[in-house]
N, C-alpha and C positions, 0 to 999 in steps of 0.2 A: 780215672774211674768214669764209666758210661752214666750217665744220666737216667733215669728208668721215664718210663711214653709218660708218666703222671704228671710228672715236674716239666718235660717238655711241652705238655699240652696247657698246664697250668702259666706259664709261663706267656708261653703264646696266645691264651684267653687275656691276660693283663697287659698285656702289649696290645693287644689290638683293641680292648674298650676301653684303654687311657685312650689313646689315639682319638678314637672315635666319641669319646665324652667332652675329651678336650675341644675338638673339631664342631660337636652341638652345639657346645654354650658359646664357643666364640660368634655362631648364629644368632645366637640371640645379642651378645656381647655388642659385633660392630653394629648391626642396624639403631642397637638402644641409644652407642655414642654418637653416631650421625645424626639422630636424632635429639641429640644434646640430654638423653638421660641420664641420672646420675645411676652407674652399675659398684655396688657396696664390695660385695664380695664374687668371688670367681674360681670355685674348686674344683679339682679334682677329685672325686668321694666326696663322704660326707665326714664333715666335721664334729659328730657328735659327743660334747662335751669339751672335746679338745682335740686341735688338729697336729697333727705329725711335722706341715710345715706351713710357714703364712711370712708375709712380706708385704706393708702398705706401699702402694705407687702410686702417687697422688691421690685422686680422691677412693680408690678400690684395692683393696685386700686382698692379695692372691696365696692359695696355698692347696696342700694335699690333705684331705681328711685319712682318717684312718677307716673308713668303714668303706671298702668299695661294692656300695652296691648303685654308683651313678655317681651325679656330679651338677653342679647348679650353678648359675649366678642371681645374684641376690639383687635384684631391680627397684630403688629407689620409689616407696607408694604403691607400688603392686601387694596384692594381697596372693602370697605365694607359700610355698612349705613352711616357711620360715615363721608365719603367723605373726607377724610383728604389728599388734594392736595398736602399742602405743603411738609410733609414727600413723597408721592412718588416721586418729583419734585428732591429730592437729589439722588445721590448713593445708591446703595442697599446695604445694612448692610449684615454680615453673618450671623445675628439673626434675620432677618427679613423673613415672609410669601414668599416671591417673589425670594429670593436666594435659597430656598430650591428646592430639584427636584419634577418634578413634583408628583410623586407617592405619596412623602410624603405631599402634599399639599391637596393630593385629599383625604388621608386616614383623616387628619385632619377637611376637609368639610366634609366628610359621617359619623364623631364620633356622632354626637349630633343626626344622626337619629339611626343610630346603638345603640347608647344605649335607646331611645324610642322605638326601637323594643322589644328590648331584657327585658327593665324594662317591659311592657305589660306584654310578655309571660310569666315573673317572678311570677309578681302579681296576674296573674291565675291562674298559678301552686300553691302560697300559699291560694288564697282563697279557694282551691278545697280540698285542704289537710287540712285546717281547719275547714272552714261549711261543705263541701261536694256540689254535685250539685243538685240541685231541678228537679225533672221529674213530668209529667202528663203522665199517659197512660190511657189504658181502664179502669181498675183496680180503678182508682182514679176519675174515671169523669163515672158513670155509668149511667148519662142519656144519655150521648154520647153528639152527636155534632151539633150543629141547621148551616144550610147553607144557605147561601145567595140566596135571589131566582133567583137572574141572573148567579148564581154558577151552578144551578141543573140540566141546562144544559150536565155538563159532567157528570151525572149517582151521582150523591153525593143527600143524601138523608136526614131529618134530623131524628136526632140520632143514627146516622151513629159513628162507631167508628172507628179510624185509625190503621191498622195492620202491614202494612208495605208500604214501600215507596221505590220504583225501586228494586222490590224482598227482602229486607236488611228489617228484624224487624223493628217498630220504637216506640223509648222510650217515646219522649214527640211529644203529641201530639200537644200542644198547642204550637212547634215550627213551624206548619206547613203553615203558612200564612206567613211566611221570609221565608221559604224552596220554596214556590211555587213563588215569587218575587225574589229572587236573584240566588237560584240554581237548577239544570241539574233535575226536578222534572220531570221522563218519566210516571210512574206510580203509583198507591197508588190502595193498597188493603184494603178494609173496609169492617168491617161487621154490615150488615143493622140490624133495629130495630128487620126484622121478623127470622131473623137467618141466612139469606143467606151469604155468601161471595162473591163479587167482586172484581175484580182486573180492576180500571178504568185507559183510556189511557188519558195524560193528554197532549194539544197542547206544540209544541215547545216553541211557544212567551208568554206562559201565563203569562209569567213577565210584559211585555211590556202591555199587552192587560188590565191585572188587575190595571197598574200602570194608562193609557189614561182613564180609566171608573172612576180612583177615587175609587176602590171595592178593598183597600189593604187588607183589612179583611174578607175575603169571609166567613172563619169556624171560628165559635167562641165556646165554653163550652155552651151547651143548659141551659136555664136557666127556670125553671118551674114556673106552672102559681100561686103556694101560694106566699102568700105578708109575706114576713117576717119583715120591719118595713115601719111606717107612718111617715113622716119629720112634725116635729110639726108646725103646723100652714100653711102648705103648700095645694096648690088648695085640692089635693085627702085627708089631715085631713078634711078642711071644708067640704068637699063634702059625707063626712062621710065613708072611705074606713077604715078598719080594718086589721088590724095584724089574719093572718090568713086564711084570703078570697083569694077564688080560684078563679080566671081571666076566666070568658066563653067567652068574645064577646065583641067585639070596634063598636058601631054603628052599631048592629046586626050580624056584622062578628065573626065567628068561630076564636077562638086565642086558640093553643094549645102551647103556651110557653110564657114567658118572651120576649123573641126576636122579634116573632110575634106579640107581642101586640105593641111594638115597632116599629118595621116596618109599620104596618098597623096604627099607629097616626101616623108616619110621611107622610102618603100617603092622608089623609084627606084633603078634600077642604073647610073644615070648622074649625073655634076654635070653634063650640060646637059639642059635640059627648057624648053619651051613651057608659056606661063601665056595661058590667052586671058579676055580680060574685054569686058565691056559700058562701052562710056563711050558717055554722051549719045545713049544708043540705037544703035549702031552696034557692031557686033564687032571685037575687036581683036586679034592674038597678040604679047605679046612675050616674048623668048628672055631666057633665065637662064644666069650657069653658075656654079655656087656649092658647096660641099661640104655633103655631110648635115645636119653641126649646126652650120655654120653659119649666124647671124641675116643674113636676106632685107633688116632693115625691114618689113616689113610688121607692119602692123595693124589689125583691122576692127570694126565697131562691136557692141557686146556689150548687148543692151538685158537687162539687170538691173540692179536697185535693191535694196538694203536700208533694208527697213523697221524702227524702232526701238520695240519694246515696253516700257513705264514700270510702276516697279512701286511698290506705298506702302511704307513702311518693314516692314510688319508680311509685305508679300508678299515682299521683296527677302531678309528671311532664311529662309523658307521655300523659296524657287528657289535662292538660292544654297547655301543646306544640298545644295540635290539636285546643283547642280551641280559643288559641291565632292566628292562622295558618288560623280557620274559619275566625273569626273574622275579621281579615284583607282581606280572600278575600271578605266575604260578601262589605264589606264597599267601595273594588275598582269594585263591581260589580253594588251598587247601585250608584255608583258615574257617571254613564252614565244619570242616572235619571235628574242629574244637569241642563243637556244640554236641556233641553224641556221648555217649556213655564210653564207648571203647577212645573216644579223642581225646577225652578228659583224661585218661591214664594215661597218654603220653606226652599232654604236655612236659618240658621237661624246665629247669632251671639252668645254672651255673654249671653244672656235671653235664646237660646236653649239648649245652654250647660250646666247654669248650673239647668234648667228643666230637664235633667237626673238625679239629684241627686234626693233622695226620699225626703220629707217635716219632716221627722224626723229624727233625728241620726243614721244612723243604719252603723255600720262600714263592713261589707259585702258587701251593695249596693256601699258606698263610696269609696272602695277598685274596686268593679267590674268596675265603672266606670270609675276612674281615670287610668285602665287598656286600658280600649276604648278608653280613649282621649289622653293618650298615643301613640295605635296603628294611631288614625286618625294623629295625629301631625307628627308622622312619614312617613306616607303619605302625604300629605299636602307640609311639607320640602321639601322631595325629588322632588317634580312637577318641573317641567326644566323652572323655573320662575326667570327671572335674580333677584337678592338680595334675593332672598331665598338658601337655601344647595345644592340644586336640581338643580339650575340656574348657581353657581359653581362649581359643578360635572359637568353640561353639556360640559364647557368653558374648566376645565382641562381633560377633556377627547378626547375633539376637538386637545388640544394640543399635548397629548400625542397621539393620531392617527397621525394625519399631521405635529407634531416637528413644529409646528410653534405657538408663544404665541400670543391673542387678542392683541389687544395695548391698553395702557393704557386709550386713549380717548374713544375708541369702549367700555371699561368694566364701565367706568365713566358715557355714555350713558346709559348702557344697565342695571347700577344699578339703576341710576334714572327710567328708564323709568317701570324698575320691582317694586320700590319701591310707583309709583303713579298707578299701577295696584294691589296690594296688601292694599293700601289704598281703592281704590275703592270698592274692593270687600270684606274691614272691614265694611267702612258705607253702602253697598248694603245690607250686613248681617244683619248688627245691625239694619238698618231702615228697616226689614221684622220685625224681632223681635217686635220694636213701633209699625209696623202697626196691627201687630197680636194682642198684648197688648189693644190696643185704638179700632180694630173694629171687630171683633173677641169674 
Protein backbone atom coordinates (compact mmCIF):
# COMPACT_ATOMS: atom_id res chain seq x y z
CA UNK A 1 0.00 0.00 0.00
CA UNK A 2 1.41 3.55 -1.03
CA UNK A 3 2.07 5.78 1.75
CA UNK A 4 -0.22 9.17 1.04
CA UNK A 5 2.63 12.91 0.76
CA UNK A 6 1.14 13.38 4.60
CA UNK A 7 2.88 10.56 6.44
CA UNK A 8 5.92 10.90 4.09
CA UNK A 9 6.35 14.50 4.85
CA UNK A 10 5.50 13.94 8.53
CA UNK A 11 7.85 11.47 8.89
CA UNK A 12 10.63 13.23 7.23
CA UNK A 13 9.92 16.45 9.59
CA UNK A 14 10.55 13.88 12.75
CA UNK A 15 13.53 12.57 11.33
CA UNK A 16 15.17 15.55 10.68
CA UNK A 17 14.47 17.54 14.18
CA UNK A 18 15.27 14.57 16.19
CA UNK A 19 18.42 14.72 14.31
CA UNK A 20 18.84 18.12 14.60
CA UNK A 21 17.62 18.65 18.42
CA UNK A 22 19.73 15.76 19.33
CA UNK A 23 22.90 17.46 17.42
CA UNK A 24 21.91 21.07 19.58
CA UNK A 25 21.87 19.85 23.00
CA UNK A 26 24.90 17.66 22.41
CA UNK A 27 26.27 21.49 22.00
CA UNK A 28 25.70 22.39 24.83
CA UNK A 29 26.23 18.82 26.41
CA UNK A 30 30.19 18.42 25.52
CA UNK A 31 31.41 21.96 26.27
CA UNK A 32 29.33 21.69 29.90
CA UNK A 33 31.38 18.25 30.46
CA UNK A 34 34.75 19.59 29.31
CA UNK A 35 34.06 21.93 31.37
CA UNK A 36 33.46 19.59 34.36
CA UNK A 37 29.64 20.63 34.54
CA UNK A 38 27.40 18.50 36.03
CA UNK A 39 24.48 17.94 32.90
CA UNK A 40 21.14 16.24 34.93
CA UNK A 41 19.06 15.33 32.18
CA UNK A 42 19.48 15.08 28.14
CA UNK A 43 16.16 14.67 26.01
CA UNK A 44 14.79 14.30 23.27
CA UNK A 45 11.16 16.38 23.47
CA UNK A 46 9.99 17.22 26.35
CA UNK A 47 9.16 15.12 29.13
CA UNK A 48 6.15 16.50 30.43
CA UNK A 49 4.87 14.66 33.28
CA UNK A 50 6.36 11.65 32.11
CA UNK A 51 8.64 10.54 29.53
CA UNK A 52 8.25 7.67 26.86
CA UNK A 53 11.91 6.72 27.56
CA UNK A 54 14.93 7.50 30.17
CA UNK A 55 17.95 5.54 31.22
CA UNK A 56 20.49 6.94 34.04
CA UNK A 57 24.39 6.84 32.77
CA UNK A 58 26.24 8.05 35.50
CA UNK A 59 25.59 11.16 36.74
CA UNK A 60 22.77 12.12 33.64
CA UNK A 61 19.41 10.81 32.68
CA UNK A 62 18.84 10.27 29.03
CA UNK A 63 15.45 9.80 27.45
CA UNK A 64 12.69 10.62 24.79
CA UNK A 65 9.76 12.81 26.11
CA UNK A 66 6.60 12.63 24.51
CA UNK A 67 5.83 16.05 23.62
CA UNK A 68 8.04 17.06 20.46
CA UNK A 69 8.09 20.33 20.36
CA UNK A 70 12.22 20.42 21.18
CA UNK A 71 14.56 18.95 23.37
CA UNK A 72 16.83 20.24 26.32
CA UNK A 73 19.61 19.29 28.70
CA UNK A 74 19.10 20.08 32.16
CA UNK A 75 22.61 22.00 33.40
CA UNK A 76 23.30 21.52 36.95
CA UNK A 77 22.64 25.59 38.92
CA UNK A 78 21.49 27.11 35.64
CA UNK A 79 18.39 28.76 35.95
CA UNK A 80 16.66 27.31 32.89
CA UNK A 81 12.91 25.88 31.71
CA UNK A 82 13.11 23.60 34.28
CA UNK A 83 12.83 26.26 37.05
CA UNK A 84 14.21 24.28 39.60
CA UNK A 85 14.22 26.87 42.72
CA UNK A 86 15.02 24.55 45.17
CA UNK A 87 18.77 23.75 43.91
CA UNK A 88 19.51 27.31 43.29
CA UNK A 89 18.22 28.29 46.90
CA UNK A 90 21.48 26.23 48.28
CA UNK A 91 25.14 26.78 47.83
CA UNK A 92 26.81 26.79 44.60
CA UNK A 93 28.38 23.51 44.00
CA UNK A 94 31.85 23.44 42.04
CA UNK A 95 30.20 21.53 39.37
CA UNK A 96 27.47 23.50 39.09
CA UNK A 97 26.64 26.19 35.71
CA UNK A 98 26.75 29.19 38.04
CA UNK A 99 30.50 28.52 39.74
CA UNK A 100 31.85 28.52 36.61
CA UNK A 101 33.45 31.73 34.93
CA UNK A 102 31.62 33.56 33.05
CA UNK A 103 33.41 32.85 29.61
CA UNK A 104 32.94 29.30 30.04
CA UNK A 105 29.24 29.68 30.77
CA UNK A 106 28.73 31.56 27.59
CA UNK A 107 30.79 29.17 25.33
CA UNK A 108 28.40 26.40 26.79
CA UNK A 109 25.00 28.55 25.85
CA UNK A 110 26.44 29.32 22.19
CA UNK A 111 27.49 25.28 21.77
CA UNK A 112 23.92 24.14 20.53
CA UNK A 113 23.89 27.07 17.97
CA UNK A 114 27.33 26.67 16.86
CA UNK A 115 26.93 23.45 16.04
CA UNK A 116 23.50 24.14 13.97
CA UNK A 117 25.63 26.36 12.03
CA UNK A 118 28.24 24.45 11.35
CA UNK A 119 26.12 20.99 10.88
CA UNK A 120 23.96 23.29 7.94
CA UNK A 121 27.07 24.29 6.18
CA UNK A 122 28.42 20.41 6.55
CA UNK A 123 25.32 19.04 4.91
CA UNK A 124 25.83 21.43 1.94
CA UNK A 125 29.06 20.77 1.40
CA UNK A 126 28.11 16.87 1.14
CA UNK A 127 25.01 17.32 -0.79
CA UNK A 128 26.93 19.36 -3.49
CA UNK A 129 29.73 16.70 -3.55
CA UNK A 130 27.36 14.06 -3.92
CA UNK A 131 24.31 15.13 -6.52
CA UNK A 132 26.04 18.26 -7.64
CA UNK A 133 23.94 21.60 -7.98
CA UNK A 134 21.10 22.08 -10.37
CA UNK A 135 21.18 25.18 -12.69
CA UNK A 136 18.80 26.78 -15.26
CA UNK A 137 20.28 29.31 -17.78
CA UNK A 138 19.59 30.34 -21.16
CA UNK A 139 20.72 27.18 -22.58
CA UNK A 140 18.11 25.18 -20.74
CA UNK A 141 14.95 27.37 -20.80
CA UNK A 142 14.98 28.43 -24.65
CA UNK A 143 11.73 29.90 -24.60
CA UNK A 144 13.04 32.37 -22.16
CA UNK A 145 11.05 34.07 -19.63
CA UNK A 146 7.27 35.20 -19.52
CA UNK A 147 7.03 38.48 -17.04
CA UNK A 148 4.61 39.71 -14.87
CA UNK A 149 2.73 42.55 -16.40
CA UNK A 150 3.11 44.86 -13.58
CA UNK A 151 7.00 43.65 -13.85
CA UNK A 152 7.37 45.24 -17.47
CA UNK A 153 7.47 48.33 -16.24
CA UNK A 154 11.25 48.15 -15.60
CA UNK A 155 12.10 47.21 -19.42
CA UNK A 156 11.72 43.09 -18.88
CA UNK A 157 10.07 41.80 -21.73
CA UNK A 158 8.69 38.29 -22.14
CA UNK A 159 10.94 35.72 -23.37
CA UNK A 160 13.48 37.65 -22.19
CA UNK A 161 16.50 35.63 -21.20
CA UNK A 162 18.76 36.37 -17.95
CA UNK A 163 22.48 37.19 -18.83
CA UNK A 164 23.86 38.72 -16.00
CA UNK A 165 22.92 40.38 -12.90
CA UNK A 166 25.16 43.59 -11.38
CA UNK A 167 27.68 42.94 -14.50
CA UNK A 168 28.67 39.15 -12.80
CA UNK A 169 27.28 36.22 -15.34
CA UNK A 170 24.37 34.49 -14.12
CA UNK A 171 23.93 30.60 -13.80
CA UNK A 172 20.38 29.99 -12.76
CA UNK A 173 17.97 31.86 -13.83
CA UNK A 174 15.27 30.74 -12.15
CA UNK A 175 16.95 31.97 -8.85
CA UNK A 176 16.01 35.30 -9.74
CA UNK A 177 12.79 36.11 -7.95
CA UNK A 178 14.78 35.35 -4.37
CA UNK A 179 17.77 37.34 -5.91
CA UNK A 180 15.34 40.48 -6.62
CA UNK A 181 13.37 39.95 -2.73
CA UNK A 182 16.23 39.51 -0.42
CA UNK A 183 19.41 40.67 -2.39
CA UNK A 184 21.61 44.01 -3.35
CA UNK A 185 19.87 43.16 -7.25
CA UNK A 186 21.19 46.85 -9.05
CA UNK A 187 21.03 45.46 -12.49
CA UNK A 188 20.16 42.51 -14.88
CA UNK A 189 21.27 42.32 -18.40
CA UNK A 190 18.77 40.30 -20.68
CA UNK A 191 18.58 39.34 -23.99
CA UNK A 192 15.20 40.16 -25.53
CA UNK A 193 13.25 37.77 -28.04
CA UNK A 194 14.28 40.06 -31.12
CA UNK A 195 18.30 39.72 -30.39
CA UNK A 196 18.94 42.96 -28.67
CA UNK A 197 20.76 43.20 -25.29
CA UNK A 198 19.85 45.33 -22.41
CA UNK A 199 21.26 46.07 -19.21
CA UNK A 200 17.99 47.07 -17.18
CA UNK A 201 18.31 49.45 -13.80
CA UNK A 202 16.48 47.88 -11.10
CA UNK A 203 14.98 50.28 -7.98
CA UNK A 204 16.68 50.04 -4.57
CA UNK A 205 13.30 48.86 -2.59
CA UNK A 206 12.15 46.17 -5.16
CA UNK A 207 12.24 43.84 -2.31
CA UNK A 208 10.00 45.71 -0.34
CA UNK A 209 7.80 46.97 -3.27
CA UNK A 210 7.46 43.32 -4.66
CA UNK A 211 6.86 41.94 -1.15
CA UNK A 212 3.59 45.05 -0.31
CA UNK A 213 2.07 43.97 -4.10
CA UNK A 214 1.96 40.30 -3.26
CA UNK A 215 4.02 40.01 -6.96
CA UNK A 216 6.92 37.63 -5.26
CA UNK A 217 7.22 35.93 -8.55
CA UNK A 218 7.39 38.48 -11.05
CA UNK A 219 9.69 36.03 -13.73
CA UNK A 220 8.71 32.67 -14.25
CA UNK A 221 10.06 29.93 -17.28
CA UNK A 222 7.53 30.80 -20.21
CA UNK A 223 5.38 28.13 -20.70
CA UNK A 224 3.98 27.75 -24.32
CA UNK A 225 0.58 27.50 -25.53
CA UNK A 226 0.44 23.41 -26.59
CA UNK A 227 -1.59 21.25 -24.12
CA UNK A 228 0.59 18.52 -23.21
CA UNK A 229 -2.07 16.54 -20.83
CA UNK A 230 -5.94 16.68 -20.08
CA UNK A 231 -6.89 15.76 -16.16
CA UNK A 232 -9.51 13.05 -16.69
CA UNK A 233 -12.74 13.99 -16.14
CA UNK A 234 -11.94 17.60 -15.39
CA UNK A 235 -14.03 20.85 -16.71
CA UNK A 236 -11.40 21.19 -20.06
CA UNK A 237 -11.73 16.81 -20.62
CA UNK A 238 -15.64 17.53 -20.70
CA UNK A 239 -15.51 20.53 -22.51
CA UNK A 240 -13.57 18.55 -25.09
CA UNK A 241 -9.71 20.09 -25.00
CA UNK A 242 -7.19 17.65 -26.40
CA UNK A 243 -3.58 16.84 -25.95
CA UNK A 244 -2.03 18.77 -28.46
CA UNK A 245 -3.99 21.92 -29.03
CA UNK A 246 -2.50 25.24 -29.43
CA UNK A 247 -4.07 27.87 -26.99
CA UNK A 248 -5.14 31.12 -29.37
CA UNK A 249 -7.49 33.25 -27.24
CA UNK A 250 -9.58 33.52 -23.62
CA UNK A 251 -12.85 35.24 -24.62
CA UNK A 252 -11.53 36.51 -27.83
CA UNK A 253 -8.20 37.63 -26.39
CA UNK A 254 -4.90 37.13 -27.93
CA UNK A 255 -2.85 34.46 -25.43
CA UNK A 256 0.66 33.93 -26.54
CA UNK A 257 1.72 31.59 -23.62
CA UNK A 258 0.68 29.24 -20.84
CA UNK A 259 1.08 32.28 -18.50
CA UNK A 260 -1.05 34.45 -20.25
CA UNK A 261 -3.80 32.36 -20.59
CA UNK A 262 -3.53 32.29 -16.95
CA UNK A 263 -3.31 35.53 -16.27
CA UNK A 264 -6.07 36.60 -18.44
CA UNK A 265 -8.68 33.78 -16.63
CA UNK A 266 -7.78 35.15 -13.67
CA UNK A 267 -8.77 38.56 -14.81
CA UNK A 268 -12.38 37.61 -16.14
CA UNK A 269 -15.51 38.86 -14.61
CA UNK A 270 -17.22 35.98 -15.58
CA UNK A 271 -17.07 31.78 -14.85
CA UNK A 272 -18.11 31.49 -18.46
CA UNK A 273 -15.57 32.36 -21.11
CA UNK A 274 -14.49 30.95 -24.65
CA UNK A 275 -11.02 29.17 -25.12
CA UNK A 276 -10.20 28.95 -28.86
CA UNK A 277 -7.45 26.68 -29.99
CA UNK A 278 -5.63 25.36 -33.00
CA UNK A 279 -6.16 21.55 -33.43
CA UNK A 280 -4.57 19.74 -36.57
CA UNK A 281 -4.61 23.15 -38.24
CA UNK A 282 -7.94 24.28 -38.09
CA UNK A 283 -9.67 26.75 -35.42
CA UNK A 284 -11.69 25.85 -32.84
CA UNK A 285 -13.80 27.52 -29.82
CA UNK A 286 -14.78 25.73 -26.95
CA UNK A 287 -16.93 27.18 -23.94
CA UNK A 288 -15.98 26.76 -20.15
CA UNK A 289 -17.69 27.67 -17.10
CA UNK A 290 -15.78 27.24 -14.12
CA UNK A 291 -14.97 29.49 -11.00
CA UNK A 292 -11.58 31.67 -10.61
CA UNK A 293 -9.57 29.23 -8.74
CA UNK A 294 -10.73 26.61 -9.67
CA UNK A 295 -8.26 23.84 -11.51
CA UNK A 296 -9.43 23.67 -15.71
CA UNK A 297 -6.97 20.40 -16.09
CA UNK A 298 -5.09 21.88 -18.16
CA UNK A 299 -1.51 21.67 -18.83
CA UNK A 300 0.95 22.61 -21.43
CA UNK A 301 4.37 21.76 -22.28
CA UNK A 302 7.06 23.71 -20.41
CA UNK A 303 10.46 23.13 -22.50
CA UNK A 304 13.02 23.55 -19.53
CA UNK A 305 15.70 21.23 -18.35
CA UNK A 306 18.06 21.32 -15.34
CA UNK A 307 21.37 21.03 -15.85
CA UNK A 308 23.55 19.29 -12.98
CA UNK A 309 26.90 20.75 -12.09
CA UNK A 310 29.64 18.27 -10.22
CA UNK A 311 32.01 19.45 -7.89
CA UNK A 312 35.55 17.45 -6.46
CA UNK A 313 35.60 17.24 -2.82
CA UNK A 314 37.89 20.17 -2.32
CA UNK A 315 35.26 22.39 -4.50
CA UNK A 316 32.13 20.99 -2.88
CA UNK A 317 33.36 22.59 0.49
CA UNK A 318 34.17 25.78 -0.87
CA UNK A 319 30.35 26.18 -2.69
CA UNK A 320 28.72 24.86 -0.06
CA UNK A 321 30.66 27.18 2.56
CA UNK A 322 28.97 30.04 0.22
CA UNK A 323 25.89 28.42 0.10
CA UNK A 324 25.45 27.79 3.56
CA UNK A 325 26.71 31.63 4.10
CA UNK A 326 23.82 32.53 1.36
CA UNK A 327 21.55 30.72 2.95
CA UNK A 328 21.59 32.25 6.29
CA UNK A 329 21.85 35.64 4.95
CA UNK A 330 18.93 35.27 2.79
CA UNK A 331 16.71 34.02 5.72
CA UNK A 332 18.04 37.17 8.30
CA UNK A 333 17.18 39.34 5.24
CA UNK A 334 13.76 37.96 4.74
CA UNK A 335 13.12 37.99 8.30
CA UNK A 336 12.19 41.81 8.33
CA UNK A 337 9.27 40.51 6.06
CA UNK A 338 7.91 39.10 9.70
CA UNK A 339 7.40 42.44 10.92
CA UNK A 340 4.29 43.60 8.41
CA UNK A 341 0.83 42.81 8.60
CA UNK A 342 0.88 40.53 5.34
CA UNK A 343 4.41 38.64 7.12
CA UNK A 344 2.47 37.88 10.15
CA UNK A 345 0.07 35.58 8.10
CA UNK A 346 2.44 33.59 6.98
CA UNK A 347 4.55 32.82 9.39
CA UNK A 348 3.92 29.16 9.64
CA UNK A 349 4.63 26.26 12.26
CA UNK A 350 5.02 22.39 12.24
CA UNK A 351 2.49 22.19 8.87
CA UNK A 352 5.12 24.78 7.14
CA UNK A 353 8.07 23.13 7.90
CA UNK A 354 7.37 20.16 7.28
CA UNK A 355 5.69 21.35 3.65
CA UNK A 356 9.45 21.92 2.61
CA UNK A 357 9.93 18.42 2.44
CA UNK A 358 9.09 17.04 -1.05
CA UNK A 359 5.79 14.23 -1.06
CA UNK A 360 8.08 11.49 -1.94
CA UNK A 361 11.47 10.15 -0.56
CA UNK A 362 14.02 11.71 -2.21
CA UNK A 363 17.18 11.89 0.17
CA UNK A 364 18.71 15.00 -1.64
CA UNK A 365 15.64 17.31 -0.91
CA UNK A 366 15.57 15.76 2.80
CA UNK A 367 19.14 16.39 3.25
CA UNK A 368 18.84 20.06 1.61
CA UNK A 369 16.32 20.84 3.88
CA UNK A 370 17.21 19.60 7.14
CA UNK A 371 20.31 21.85 6.25
CA UNK A 372 17.74 25.01 6.20
CA UNK A 373 16.13 24.08 9.16
CA UNK A 374 19.25 23.80 10.78
CA UNK A 375 20.58 27.24 9.70
CA UNK A 376 16.97 28.76 10.69
CA UNK A 377 17.24 26.98 14.16
CA UNK A 378 20.34 28.52 14.48
CA UNK A 379 19.00 31.70 13.95
CA UNK A 380 15.95 31.60 15.84
CA UNK A 381 18.27 30.30 19.24
CA UNK A 382 20.43 32.96 19.04
CA UNK A 383 17.38 35.88 19.03
CA UNK A 384 18.05 37.83 22.61
CA UNK A 385 14.67 36.04 23.81
CA UNK A 386 15.16 35.30 27.64
CA UNK A 387 14.76 31.06 27.79
CA UNK A 388 16.09 30.82 24.69
CA UNK A 389 20.47 30.54 23.92
CA UNK A 390 20.28 33.91 22.63
CA UNK A 391 18.41 35.34 25.77
CA UNK A 392 21.60 33.68 27.72
CA UNK A 393 24.30 34.93 25.74
CA UNK A 394 22.46 38.30 26.03
CA UNK A 395 22.56 38.17 30.19
CA UNK A 396 26.23 36.64 30.24
CA UNK A 397 27.51 39.03 28.05
CA UNK A 398 25.83 42.00 30.13
CA UNK A 399 27.92 40.30 32.96
CA UNK A 400 30.93 40.05 31.45
CA UNK A 401 30.88 43.87 30.28
CA UNK A 402 29.66 45.51 33.54
CA UNK A 403 31.27 42.40 36.27
CA UNK A 404 28.13 42.49 37.65
CA UNK A 405 25.73 39.09 37.61
CA UNK A 406 21.46 39.31 37.00
CA UNK A 407 20.12 38.20 40.19
CA UNK A 408 18.64 35.35 40.54
CA UNK A 409 14.93 36.72 40.90
CA UNK A 410 15.48 39.14 37.78
CA UNK A 411 16.69 35.59 35.35
CA UNK A 412 13.62 33.54 37.22
CA UNK A 413 11.41 36.44 35.81
CA UNK A 414 12.89 37.02 32.66
CA UNK A 415 12.75 32.99 32.00
CA UNK A 416 9.15 33.01 32.52
CA UNK A 417 8.28 35.75 30.86
CA UNK A 418 10.54 34.55 27.63
CA UNK A 419 9.16 31.21 27.97
CA UNK A 420 5.29 32.47 27.66
CA UNK A 421 6.48 34.66 24.53
CA UNK A 422 7.88 31.69 22.85
CA UNK A 423 4.70 29.89 23.63
CA UNK A 424 2.77 32.43 22.04
CA UNK A 425 4.47 32.61 19.03
CA UNK A 426 4.46 28.43 18.88
CA UNK A 427 0.42 28.61 18.88
CA UNK A 428 0.37 32.11 16.68
CA UNK A 429 2.53 29.59 14.15
CA UNK A 430 0.80 26.77 14.32
CA UNK A 431 -2.83 28.42 14.22
CA UNK A 432 -1.69 30.09 10.76
CA UNK A 433 -0.85 26.78 9.60
CA UNK A 434 -5.10 25.39 10.62
CA UNK A 435 -6.16 28.43 9.25
CA UNK A 436 -4.24 28.00 5.94
CA UNK A 437 -5.21 24.24 6.05
CA UNK A 438 -9.25 24.80 6.82
CA UNK A 439 -9.70 28.16 4.42
CA UNK A 440 -7.14 28.29 1.94
Amino acid sequence: MEMSPFFIKAIQLLLSLSLLIVLHEFGHYIPAKIFKTRVEKFFLFFDVKFALFKKKIGETVYGIGWLPLGGYVKISGMIDESMDKEQMAQEPKEWEFRSKPAWQRLIIMVGGVVVNIVLGFFIYMMVLFVWGSGYTGPEQMPDGLYVAEEFEQYGFQNGDQILQVNGKDYENSLAINRDLMLRDVNTITVLHSDGTRETLNIPEDIGDTLWQSGLTTPIQPLVTVTLDSIGKNTKADKAGFLVGDNLTSINGEKVTSFNEFKRKRANLETNEFTVGVIRNGATQTLNLIAEKDENLGLSAKQNVSIETKQYTLGQSITEGFSYGYDTLRDYVAQFKYVFTAKGATQVGGFGAIGNLFPDAWNWQAFWMTTALISIILAFMNILPIPALDGGHVMFLLYEIISGRKPGDKFMEYAQLVGFFIIIALVLFANGNDIYRAIFE
